[in-house]
Short mmCIF file of the C-alpha atoms (twelve columns), coordinates in Angstrom:
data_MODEL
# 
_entry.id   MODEL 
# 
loop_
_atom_site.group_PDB 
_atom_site.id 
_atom_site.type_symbol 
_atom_site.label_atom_id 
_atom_site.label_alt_id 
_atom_site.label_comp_id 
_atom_site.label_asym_id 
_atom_site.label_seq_id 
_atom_site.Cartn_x 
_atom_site.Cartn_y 
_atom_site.Cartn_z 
_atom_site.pdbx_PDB_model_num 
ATOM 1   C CA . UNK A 1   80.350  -20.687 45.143  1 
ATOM 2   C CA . UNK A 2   80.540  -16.944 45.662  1 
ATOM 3   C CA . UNK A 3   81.028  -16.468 41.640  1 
ATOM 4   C CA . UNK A 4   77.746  -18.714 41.245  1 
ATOM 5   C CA . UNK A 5   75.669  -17.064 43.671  1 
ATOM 6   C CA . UNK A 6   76.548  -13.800 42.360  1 
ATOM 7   C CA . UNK A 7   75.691  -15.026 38.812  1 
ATOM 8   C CA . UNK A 8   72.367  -15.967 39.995  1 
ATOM 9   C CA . UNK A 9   71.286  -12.582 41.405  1 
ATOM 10  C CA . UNK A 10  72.320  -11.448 38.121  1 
ATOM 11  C CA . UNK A 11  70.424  -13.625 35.953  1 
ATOM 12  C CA . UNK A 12  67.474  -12.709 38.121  1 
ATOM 13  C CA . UNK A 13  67.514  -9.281  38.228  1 
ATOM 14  C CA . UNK A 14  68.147  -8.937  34.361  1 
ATOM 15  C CA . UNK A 15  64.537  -11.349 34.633  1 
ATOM 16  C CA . UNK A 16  63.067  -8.486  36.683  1 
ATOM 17  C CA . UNK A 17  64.339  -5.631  34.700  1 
ATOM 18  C CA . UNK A 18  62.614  -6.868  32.166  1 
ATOM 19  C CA . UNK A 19  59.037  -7.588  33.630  1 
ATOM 20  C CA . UNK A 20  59.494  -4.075  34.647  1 
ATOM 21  C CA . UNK A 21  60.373  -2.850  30.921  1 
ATOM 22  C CA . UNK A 22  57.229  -5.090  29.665  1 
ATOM 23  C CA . UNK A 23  55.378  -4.243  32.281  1 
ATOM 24  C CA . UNK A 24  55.519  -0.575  31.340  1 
ATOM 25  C CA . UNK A 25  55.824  -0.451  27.989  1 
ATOM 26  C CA . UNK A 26  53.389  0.730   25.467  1 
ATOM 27  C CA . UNK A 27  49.978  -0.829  25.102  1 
ATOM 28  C CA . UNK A 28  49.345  -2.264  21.727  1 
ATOM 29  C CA . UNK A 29  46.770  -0.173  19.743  1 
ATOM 30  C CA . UNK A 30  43.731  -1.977  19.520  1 
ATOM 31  C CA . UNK A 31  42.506  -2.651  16.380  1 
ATOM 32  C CA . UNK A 32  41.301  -0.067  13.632  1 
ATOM 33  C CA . UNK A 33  37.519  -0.150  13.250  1 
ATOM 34  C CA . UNK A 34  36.119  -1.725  9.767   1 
ATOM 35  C CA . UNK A 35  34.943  0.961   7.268   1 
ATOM 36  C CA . UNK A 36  31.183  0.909   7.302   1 
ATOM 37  C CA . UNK A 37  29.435  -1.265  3.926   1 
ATOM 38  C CA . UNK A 38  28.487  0.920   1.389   1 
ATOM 39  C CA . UNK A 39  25.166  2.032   0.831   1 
ATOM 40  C CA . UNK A 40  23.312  -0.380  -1.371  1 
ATOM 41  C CA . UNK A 41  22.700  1.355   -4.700  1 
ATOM 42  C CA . UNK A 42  19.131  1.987   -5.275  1 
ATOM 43  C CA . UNK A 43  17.388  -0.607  -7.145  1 
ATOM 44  C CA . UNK A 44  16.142  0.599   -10.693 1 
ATOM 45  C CA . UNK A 45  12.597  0.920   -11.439 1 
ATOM 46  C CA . UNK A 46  11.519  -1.791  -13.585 1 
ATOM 47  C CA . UNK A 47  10.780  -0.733  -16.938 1 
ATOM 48  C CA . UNK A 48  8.554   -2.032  -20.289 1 
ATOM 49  C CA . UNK A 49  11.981  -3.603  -21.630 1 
ATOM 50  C CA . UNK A 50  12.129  -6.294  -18.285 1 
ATOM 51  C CA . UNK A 51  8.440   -7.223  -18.934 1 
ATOM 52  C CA . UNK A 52  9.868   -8.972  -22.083 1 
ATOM 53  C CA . UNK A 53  6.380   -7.493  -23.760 1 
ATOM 54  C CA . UNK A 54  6.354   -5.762  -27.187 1 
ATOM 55  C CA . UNK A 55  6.178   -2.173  -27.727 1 
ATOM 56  C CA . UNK A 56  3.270   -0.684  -27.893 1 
ATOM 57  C CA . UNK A 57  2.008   1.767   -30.778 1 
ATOM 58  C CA . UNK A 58  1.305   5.734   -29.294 1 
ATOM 59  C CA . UNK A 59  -2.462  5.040   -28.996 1 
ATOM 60  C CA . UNK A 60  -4.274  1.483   -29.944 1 
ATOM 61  C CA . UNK A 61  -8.140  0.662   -30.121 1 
ATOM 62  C CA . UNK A 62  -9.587  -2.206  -28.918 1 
ATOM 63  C CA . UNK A 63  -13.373 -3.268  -29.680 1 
ATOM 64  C CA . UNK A 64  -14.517 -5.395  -26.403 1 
ATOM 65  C CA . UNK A 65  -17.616 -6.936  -27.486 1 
ATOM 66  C CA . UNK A 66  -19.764 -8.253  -24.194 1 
ATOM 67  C CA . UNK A 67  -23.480 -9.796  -24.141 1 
ATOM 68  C CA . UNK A 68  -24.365 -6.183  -23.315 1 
ATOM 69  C CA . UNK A 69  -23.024 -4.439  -26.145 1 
ATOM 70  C CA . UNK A 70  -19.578 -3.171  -27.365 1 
ATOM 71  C CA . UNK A 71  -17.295 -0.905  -25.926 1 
ATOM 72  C CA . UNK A 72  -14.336 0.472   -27.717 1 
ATOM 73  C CA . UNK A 73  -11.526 2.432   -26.083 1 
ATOM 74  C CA . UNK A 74  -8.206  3.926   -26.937 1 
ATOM 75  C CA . UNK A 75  -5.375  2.778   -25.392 1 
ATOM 76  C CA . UNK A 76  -2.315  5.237   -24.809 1 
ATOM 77  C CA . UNK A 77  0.989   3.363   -25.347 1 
ATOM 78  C CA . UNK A 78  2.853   6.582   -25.496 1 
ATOM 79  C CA . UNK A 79  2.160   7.366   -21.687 1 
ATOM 80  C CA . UNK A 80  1.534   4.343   -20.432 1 
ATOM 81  C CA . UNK A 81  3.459   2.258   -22.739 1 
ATOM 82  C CA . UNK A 82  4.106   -0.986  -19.720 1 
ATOM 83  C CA . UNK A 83  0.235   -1.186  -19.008 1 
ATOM 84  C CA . UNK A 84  -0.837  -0.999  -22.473 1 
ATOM 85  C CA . UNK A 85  1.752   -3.802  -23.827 1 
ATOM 86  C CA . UNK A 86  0.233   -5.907  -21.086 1 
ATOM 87  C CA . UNK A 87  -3.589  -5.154  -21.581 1 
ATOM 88  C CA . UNK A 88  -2.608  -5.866  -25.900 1 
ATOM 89  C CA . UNK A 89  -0.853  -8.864  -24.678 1 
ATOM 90  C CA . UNK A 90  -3.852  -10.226 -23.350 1 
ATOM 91  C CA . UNK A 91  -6.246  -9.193  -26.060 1 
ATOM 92  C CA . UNK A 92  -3.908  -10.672 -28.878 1 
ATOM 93  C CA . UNK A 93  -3.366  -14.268 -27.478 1 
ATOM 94  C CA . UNK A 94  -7.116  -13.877 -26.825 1 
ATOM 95  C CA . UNK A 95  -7.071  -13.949 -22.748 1 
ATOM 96  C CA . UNK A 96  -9.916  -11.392 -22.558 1 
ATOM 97  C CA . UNK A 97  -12.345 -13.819 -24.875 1 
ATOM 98  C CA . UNK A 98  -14.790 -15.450 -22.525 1 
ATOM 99  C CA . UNK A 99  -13.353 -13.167 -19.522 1 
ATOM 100 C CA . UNK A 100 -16.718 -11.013 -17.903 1 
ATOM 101 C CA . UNK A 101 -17.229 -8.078  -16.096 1 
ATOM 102 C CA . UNK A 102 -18.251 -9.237  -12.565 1 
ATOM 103 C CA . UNK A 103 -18.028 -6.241  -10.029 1 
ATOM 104 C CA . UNK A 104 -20.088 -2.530  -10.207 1 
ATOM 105 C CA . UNK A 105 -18.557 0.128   -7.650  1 
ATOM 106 C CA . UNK A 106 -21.248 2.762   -7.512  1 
ATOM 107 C CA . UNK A 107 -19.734 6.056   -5.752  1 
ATOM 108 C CA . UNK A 108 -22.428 8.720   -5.192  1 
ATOM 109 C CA . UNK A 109 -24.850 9.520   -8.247  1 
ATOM 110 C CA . UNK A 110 -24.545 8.179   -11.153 1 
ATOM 111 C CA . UNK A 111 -20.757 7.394   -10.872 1 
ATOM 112 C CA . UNK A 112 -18.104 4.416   -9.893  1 
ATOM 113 C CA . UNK A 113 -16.993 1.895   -12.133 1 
ATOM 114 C CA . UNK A 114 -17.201 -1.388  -13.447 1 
ATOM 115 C CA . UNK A 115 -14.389 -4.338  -12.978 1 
ATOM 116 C CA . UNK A 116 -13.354 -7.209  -15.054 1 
ATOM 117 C CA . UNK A 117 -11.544 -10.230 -15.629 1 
ATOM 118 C CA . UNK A 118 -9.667  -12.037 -18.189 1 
ATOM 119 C CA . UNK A 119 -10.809 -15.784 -18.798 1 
ATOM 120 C CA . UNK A 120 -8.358  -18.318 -17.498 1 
ATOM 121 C CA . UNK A 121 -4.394  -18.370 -17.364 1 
ATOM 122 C CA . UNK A 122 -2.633  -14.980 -15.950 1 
ATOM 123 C CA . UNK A 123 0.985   -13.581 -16.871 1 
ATOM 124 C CA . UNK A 124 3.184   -12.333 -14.526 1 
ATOM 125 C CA . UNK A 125 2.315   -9.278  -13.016 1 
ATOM 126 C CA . UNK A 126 3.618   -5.853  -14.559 1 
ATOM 127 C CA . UNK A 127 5.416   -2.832  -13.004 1 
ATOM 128 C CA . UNK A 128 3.526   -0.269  -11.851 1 
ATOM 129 C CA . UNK A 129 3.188   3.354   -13.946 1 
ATOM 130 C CA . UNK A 130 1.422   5.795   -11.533 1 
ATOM 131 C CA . UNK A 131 -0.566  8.748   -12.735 1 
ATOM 132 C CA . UNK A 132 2.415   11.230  -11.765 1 
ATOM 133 C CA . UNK A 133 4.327   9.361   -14.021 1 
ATOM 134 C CA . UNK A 134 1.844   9.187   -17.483 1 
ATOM 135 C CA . UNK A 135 -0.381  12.396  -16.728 1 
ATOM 136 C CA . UNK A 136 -3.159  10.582  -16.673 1 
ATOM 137 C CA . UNK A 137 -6.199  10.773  -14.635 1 
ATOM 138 C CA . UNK A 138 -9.331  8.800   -13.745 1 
ATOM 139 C CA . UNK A 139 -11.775 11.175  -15.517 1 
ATOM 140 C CA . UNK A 140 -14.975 9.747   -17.038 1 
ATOM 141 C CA . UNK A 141 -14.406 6.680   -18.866 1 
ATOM 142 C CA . UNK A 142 -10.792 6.054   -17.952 1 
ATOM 143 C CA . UNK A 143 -9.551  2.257   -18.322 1 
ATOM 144 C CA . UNK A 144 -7.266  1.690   -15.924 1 
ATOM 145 C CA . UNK A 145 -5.449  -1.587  -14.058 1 
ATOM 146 C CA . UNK A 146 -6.705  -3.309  -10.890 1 
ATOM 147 C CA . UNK A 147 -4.112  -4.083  -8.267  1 
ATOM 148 C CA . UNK A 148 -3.091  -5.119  -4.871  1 
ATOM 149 C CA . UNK A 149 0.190   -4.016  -3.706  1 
ATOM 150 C CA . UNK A 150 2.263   -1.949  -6.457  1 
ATOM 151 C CA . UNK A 151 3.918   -4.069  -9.197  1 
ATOM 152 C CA . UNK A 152 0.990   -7.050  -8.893  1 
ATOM 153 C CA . UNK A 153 -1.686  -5.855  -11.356 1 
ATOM 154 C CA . UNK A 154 -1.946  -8.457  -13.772 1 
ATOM 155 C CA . UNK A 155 -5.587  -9.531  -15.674 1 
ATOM 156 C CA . UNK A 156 -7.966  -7.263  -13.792 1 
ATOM 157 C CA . UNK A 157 -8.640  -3.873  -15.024 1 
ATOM 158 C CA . UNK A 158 -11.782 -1.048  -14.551 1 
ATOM 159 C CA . UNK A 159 -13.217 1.564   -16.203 1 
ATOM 160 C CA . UNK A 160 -14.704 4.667   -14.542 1 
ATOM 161 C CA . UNK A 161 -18.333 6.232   -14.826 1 
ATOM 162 C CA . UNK A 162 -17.825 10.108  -14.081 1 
ATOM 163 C CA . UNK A 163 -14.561 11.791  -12.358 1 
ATOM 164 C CA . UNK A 164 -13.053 9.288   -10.180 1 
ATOM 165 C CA . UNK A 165 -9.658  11.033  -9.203  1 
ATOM 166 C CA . UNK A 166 -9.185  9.711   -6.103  1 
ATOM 167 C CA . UNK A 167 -7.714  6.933   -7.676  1 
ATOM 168 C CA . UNK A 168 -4.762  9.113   -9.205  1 
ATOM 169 C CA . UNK A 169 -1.946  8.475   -7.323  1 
ATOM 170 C CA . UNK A 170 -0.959  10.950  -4.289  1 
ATOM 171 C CA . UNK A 171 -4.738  10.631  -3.146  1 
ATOM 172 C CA . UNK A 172 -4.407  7.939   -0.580  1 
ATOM 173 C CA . UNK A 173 -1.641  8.818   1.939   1 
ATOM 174 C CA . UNK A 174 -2.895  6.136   4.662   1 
ATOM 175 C CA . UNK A 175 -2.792  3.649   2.227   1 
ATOM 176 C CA . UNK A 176 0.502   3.201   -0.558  1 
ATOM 177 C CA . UNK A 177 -0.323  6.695   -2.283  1 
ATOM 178 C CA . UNK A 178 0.492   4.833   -5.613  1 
ATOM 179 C CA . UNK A 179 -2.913  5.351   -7.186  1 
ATOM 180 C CA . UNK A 180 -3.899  3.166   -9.705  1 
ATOM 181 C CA . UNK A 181 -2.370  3.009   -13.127 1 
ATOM 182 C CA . UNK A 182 -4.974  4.481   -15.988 1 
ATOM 183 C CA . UNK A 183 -3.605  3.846   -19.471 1 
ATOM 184 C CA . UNK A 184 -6.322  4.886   -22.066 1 
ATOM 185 C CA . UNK A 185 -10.299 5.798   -22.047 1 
ATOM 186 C CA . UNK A 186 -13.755 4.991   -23.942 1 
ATOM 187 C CA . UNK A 187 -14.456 6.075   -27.071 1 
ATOM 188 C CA . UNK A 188 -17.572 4.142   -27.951 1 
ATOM 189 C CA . UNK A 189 -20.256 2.471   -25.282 1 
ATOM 190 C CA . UNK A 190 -20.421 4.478   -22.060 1 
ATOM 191 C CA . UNK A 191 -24.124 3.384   -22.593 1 
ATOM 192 C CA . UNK A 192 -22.689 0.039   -22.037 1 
ATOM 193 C CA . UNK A 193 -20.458 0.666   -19.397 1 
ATOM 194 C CA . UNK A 194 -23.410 2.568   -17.359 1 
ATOM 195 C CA . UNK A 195 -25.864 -0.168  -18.240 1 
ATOM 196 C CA . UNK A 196 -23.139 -2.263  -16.235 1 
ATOM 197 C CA . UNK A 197 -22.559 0.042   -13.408 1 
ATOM 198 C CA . UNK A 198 -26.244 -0.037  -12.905 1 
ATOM 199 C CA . UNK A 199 -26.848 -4.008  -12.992 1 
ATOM 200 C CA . UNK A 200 -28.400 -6.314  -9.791  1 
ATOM 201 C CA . UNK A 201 -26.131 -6.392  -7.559  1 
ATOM 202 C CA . UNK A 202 -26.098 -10.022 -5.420  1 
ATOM 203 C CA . UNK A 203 -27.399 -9.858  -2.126  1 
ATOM 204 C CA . UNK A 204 -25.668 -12.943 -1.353  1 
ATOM 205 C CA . UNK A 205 -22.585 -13.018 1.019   1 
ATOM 206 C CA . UNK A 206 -19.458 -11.898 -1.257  1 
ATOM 207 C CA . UNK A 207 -17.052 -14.723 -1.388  1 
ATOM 208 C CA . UNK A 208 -13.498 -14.015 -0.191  1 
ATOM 209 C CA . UNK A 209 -11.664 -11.790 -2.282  1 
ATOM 210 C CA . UNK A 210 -15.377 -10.486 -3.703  1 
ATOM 211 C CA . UNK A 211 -16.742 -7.199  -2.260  1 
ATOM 212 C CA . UNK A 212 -19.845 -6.943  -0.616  1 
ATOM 213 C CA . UNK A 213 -22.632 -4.824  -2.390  1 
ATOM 214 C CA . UNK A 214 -20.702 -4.986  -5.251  1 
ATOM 215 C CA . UNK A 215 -20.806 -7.960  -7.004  1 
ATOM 216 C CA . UNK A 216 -23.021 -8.158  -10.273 1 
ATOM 217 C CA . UNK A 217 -25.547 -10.919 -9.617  1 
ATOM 218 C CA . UNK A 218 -25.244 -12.153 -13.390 1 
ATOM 219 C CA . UNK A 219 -21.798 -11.666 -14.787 1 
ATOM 220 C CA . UNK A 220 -21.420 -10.084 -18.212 1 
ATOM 221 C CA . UNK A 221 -19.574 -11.764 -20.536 1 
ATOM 222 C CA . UNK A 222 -16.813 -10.817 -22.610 1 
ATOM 223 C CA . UNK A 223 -17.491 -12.479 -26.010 1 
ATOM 224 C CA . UNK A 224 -14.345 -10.957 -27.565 1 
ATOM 225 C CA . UNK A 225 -12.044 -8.427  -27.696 1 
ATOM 226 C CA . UNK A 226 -9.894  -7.567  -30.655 1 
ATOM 227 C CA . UNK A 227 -7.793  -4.472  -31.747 1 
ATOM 228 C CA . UNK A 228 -9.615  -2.267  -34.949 1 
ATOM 229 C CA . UNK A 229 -8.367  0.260   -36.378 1 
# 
């Protein structure tokens, strides 16, 4: 009995050596912390070759004949090679026929510019080339893209009547300071762009996406537009 009992104090004090040892020995190290994701890489700015559109010569001329008159301008595919292949896309597969002018922005004297659109079905929408990118400006009869947000011009495009810089980009900091993006100018028919600019304007309320005091009460029509040489 004696040999028993003193085989049971053993057996529990080598139980409460133990605790003791666990008890006090070293805390596990908690875990290591994850390495932070890397940085996403910066997306590249979509360029003429993801449009899937053609190449564009340096400069092109396209004849826009309208129930007004024609107009002629020179496009510059050397500076603004994206815009240009998309303005030529239209005119070759003949978008532009039966499109029309419909909107005069008169800004001060004299100046402001006329909008139009292409007749019927639209492509996708093209990346943007701002004016810090080509060089170009919105002097005096500058053609040039209409646009929401950056990256959705598509079928809409203007063309200025006397300096209208403030649409290069870096001239709007309240708004996307992206400008607008010119890509040629007028080399015949400024009479015809001004005898635009200066047509009724509706006095009716502008429909959405219209602009009051803008809209041309009589559209002009595009009856064609074609590249010459």
């Amino acid at each position: 009995m004696r040999r028993q009992f003193l085989a049971g104090v053993l057996a529990l004090s080598a139980v409460a050596i133990t605790g003791v040892m666990t008890g006090c020995s070293k805390p596990a190290e908690p875990p290591k912390a994850e390495a932070p994701a890397p940085a996403p890489k910066p997306k590249k700015a979509p360029t003429l070759e993801d449009t899937g559109l053609a190449t564009p010569p340096d400069t092109a001329r396209v004849s826009i004949l309208t129930d007004k008159g024609e107009i002629v301008v020179e496009l510059d595919g050397k500076h603004a090679p994206t815009t240009t292949a998309n303005f030529l896309h239209y005119v070759d597969t003949h978008k532009l026929d039966g499109g029309n002018f419909y909107r005069a922005m008169k800004s001060g004297t004299g100046a402001g510019f006329i909008q139009a659109t292409a007749n019927g079905f639209t492509y996708p929408p093209i990346p943007h080339e701002p004016t810090t990118k080509t060089g170009l400006s919105h002097v005096n009869g500058t053609i040039s893209t209409a646009r929401y947000a950056v990256g959705t011009a598509s079928n809409e495009w203007t063309i200025c009547v006397g300096d209208m810089t403030y649409m290069d980009a870096g001239r709007d900091p309240k708004g996307d300071n992206a400008g607008f993006a010119a890509f040629g100018h007028v080399v015949k028919g400024m009479d015809v762009v001004k005898k635009i600019l200066y047509g009724k304007i509706s006095t009716a309320k502008a429909a959405p996406g219209e602009w009051q005091g803008q809209t041309l009460a009589k559209q002009v029509k595009i009856i064609s537009a074609k590249r010459v040489s």
